[in-house]
N, C-alpha and C positions, 0 to 999 in steps of 0.2 A: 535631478538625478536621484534615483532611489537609494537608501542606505538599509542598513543592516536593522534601524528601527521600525522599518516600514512592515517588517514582517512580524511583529507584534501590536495587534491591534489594540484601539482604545477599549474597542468589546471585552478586550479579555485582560483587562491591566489586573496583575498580579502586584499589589503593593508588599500588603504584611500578610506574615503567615500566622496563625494560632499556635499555640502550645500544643489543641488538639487533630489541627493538620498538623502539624510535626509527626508527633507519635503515631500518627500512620503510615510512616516510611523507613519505619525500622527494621533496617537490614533486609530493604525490599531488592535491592540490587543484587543479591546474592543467585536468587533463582536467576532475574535475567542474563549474568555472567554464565548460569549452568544451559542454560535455553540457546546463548550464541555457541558453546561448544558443539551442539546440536543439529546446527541447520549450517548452509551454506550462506541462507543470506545474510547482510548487514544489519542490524539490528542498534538504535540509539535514541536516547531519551531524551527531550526539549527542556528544559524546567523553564515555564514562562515570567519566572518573577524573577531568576536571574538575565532571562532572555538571551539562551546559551547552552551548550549541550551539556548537560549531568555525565552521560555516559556515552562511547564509541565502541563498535564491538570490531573486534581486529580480522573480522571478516574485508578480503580484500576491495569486494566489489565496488563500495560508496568512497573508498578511502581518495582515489585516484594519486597511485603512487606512495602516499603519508603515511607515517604510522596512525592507531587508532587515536595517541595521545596526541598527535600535534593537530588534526583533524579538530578533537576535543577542544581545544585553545582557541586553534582558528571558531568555532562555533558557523554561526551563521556569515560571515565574510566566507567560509569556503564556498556557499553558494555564487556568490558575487564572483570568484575567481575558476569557477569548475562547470556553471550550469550557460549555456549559451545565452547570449541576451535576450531572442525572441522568448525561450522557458524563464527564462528570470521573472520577464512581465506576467508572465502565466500564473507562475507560483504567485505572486506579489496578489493577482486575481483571486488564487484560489484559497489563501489565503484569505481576504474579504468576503469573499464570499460565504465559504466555511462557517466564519463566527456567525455572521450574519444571522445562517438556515440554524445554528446552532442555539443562539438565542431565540431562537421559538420553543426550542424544545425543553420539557418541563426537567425542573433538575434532578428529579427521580431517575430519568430512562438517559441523561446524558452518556454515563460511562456503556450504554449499551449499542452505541454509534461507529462507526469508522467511516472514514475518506479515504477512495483510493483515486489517484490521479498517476499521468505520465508525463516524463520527462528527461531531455537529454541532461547526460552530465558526458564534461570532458575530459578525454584522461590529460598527462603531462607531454602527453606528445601529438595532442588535439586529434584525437579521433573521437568519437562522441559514440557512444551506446546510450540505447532507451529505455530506462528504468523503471518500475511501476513502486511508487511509494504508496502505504499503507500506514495512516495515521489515526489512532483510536486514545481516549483521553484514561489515563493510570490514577492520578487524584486529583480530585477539585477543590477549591474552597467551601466554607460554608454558604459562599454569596453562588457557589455552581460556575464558577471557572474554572480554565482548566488551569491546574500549577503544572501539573508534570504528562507529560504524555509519551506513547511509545510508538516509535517508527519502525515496520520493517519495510528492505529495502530488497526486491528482486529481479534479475530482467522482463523486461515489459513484453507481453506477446501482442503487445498489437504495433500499427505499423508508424504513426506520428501521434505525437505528445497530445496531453489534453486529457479527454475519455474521465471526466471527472466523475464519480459516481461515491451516493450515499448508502451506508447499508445501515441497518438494524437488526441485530441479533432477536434470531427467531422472527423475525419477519420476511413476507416474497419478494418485500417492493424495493425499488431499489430508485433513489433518486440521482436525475442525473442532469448538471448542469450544464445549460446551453449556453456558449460562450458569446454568440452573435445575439443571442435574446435578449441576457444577464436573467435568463430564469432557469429554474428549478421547473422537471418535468419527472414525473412521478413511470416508473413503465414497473412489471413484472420481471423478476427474476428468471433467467433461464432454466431451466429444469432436465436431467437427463432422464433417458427411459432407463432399465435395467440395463438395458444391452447394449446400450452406448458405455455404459460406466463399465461394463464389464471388458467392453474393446480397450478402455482407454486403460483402465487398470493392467490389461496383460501386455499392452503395449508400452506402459509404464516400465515394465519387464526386460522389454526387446523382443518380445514376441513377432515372428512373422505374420502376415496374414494367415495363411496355413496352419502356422501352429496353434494361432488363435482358433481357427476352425475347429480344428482336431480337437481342442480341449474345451470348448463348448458344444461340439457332437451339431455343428451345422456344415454346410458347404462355404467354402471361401466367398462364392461370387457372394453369399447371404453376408459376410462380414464385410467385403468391398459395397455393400448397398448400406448396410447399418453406418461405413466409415462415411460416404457419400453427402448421407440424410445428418451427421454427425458436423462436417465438414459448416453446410448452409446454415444447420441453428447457431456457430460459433462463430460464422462467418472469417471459416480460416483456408487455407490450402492445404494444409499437412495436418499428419499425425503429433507433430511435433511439438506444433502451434496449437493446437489441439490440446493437447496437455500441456501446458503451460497455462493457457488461458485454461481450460479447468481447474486446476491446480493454485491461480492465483484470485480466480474468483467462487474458490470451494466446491464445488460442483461435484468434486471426489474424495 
């Protein structure tokens, strides 16, 4: 049976800290405090050499019912009691995997990385929503571990758990792990035209079709064709969907 150690890999053992990691996290929490009154989503910090959450932001979504502080305490057992069993093993997965792709990478471009992956969490009354976690590393040691890292947490627009994928800042490529392989496959970035970005933006709005017409000076059927061709590269149904998944994999 898994425990709550499992989700701290030997890859990444955080023993001691220096005097000069210390003083790199002086009164670092203060912005992220300012950043959670900002957004909707959950937002929370791992420290991996206590192997336990630093911080909870009192955004309700991750909480499932708790406040941010008792969440905080619990640490990693709220997984064990809020993520379903099949996502537990997922995480537990992604998890190794993670460090794994991560120890290739030279410790210069580390902090320039994120993992985003999906997963159900359930609330207090077992109904389960699909979450997309976003996990990118805040300070390393001098050996290029990761001590602290920061999670944000929003609903997931796509349709079941998984969807792991590696980004690089300022990079197209986007890698993304196959879970039947256990490999890592390299593909490009999605890319919008102008005039996708500009649907999705006014529909970010509440824009109708129509009114999007009117104020980009085309005819609707030409915004119902842009939405269409918009729809297949995101491999979504709606509008809705549509922003969300841009929106969670930057695109806007």
């Amino acid at each position: 049976m898994s425990d709550v150690n499992d989700f701290f890999s030997f890859r990444n053992t955080v023993n001691n800290i220096s005097s000069n990691d210390q003083q790199k996290t002086a009164n670092y929490l203060e912005p992220i405090r300012a950043f959670a009154r900002t957004t909707y989503k959950s937002i929370y910090i791992i420290d991996y050499q206590q192997k336990g959450f630093e911080y909870v932001s009192d955004n309700p979504l991750f909480l499932c019912g708790h406040t941010a502080e008792e969440v905080q305490e619990m640490g990693y057992a709220f997984y064990f009691k809020y993520v379903i069993e099949a996502d537990l093993n997922l995480l537990l997965k992604i998890n190794e995997a993670g460090f794994e792709f991560y120890e290739r990478i030279p410790i210069e471009e580390r902090k320039n990385y994120t993992i985003s992956y999906d997963y159900h969490l359930k609330n207090q009354e077992g109904k389960t929503i699909l979450i997309n976690q976003k996990l990118t590393p805040m300070f390393l040691t001098n050996e290029g571990k990761i001590w602290k890292a920061l999670c944000i947490i929003s609903l997931s627009a796509e349709q079941n758990s998984g969807n792991i994928a590696i980004y690089k800042k300022g990079d197209n490529k986007i890698f993304k792990y196959d879970l039947e392989g256990d490999f890592w496959k390299t593909t490009e970035q999605i890319t919008l035209t102008n005039r996708e970005k500009e649907i999705l933006l006014f529909s970010t709005r509440g824009y109708t079709i129509n009114e999007i017409a009117e104020s980009i000076f085309v005819s609707p059927d030409t915004v119902k064709f842009h939405r269409r061709k918009l729809f297949e590269k995101l491999d979504v149904v709606n509008i809705s969907e549509a922003i969300a998944y841009a929106t969670n994999n930057k695109l806007i």
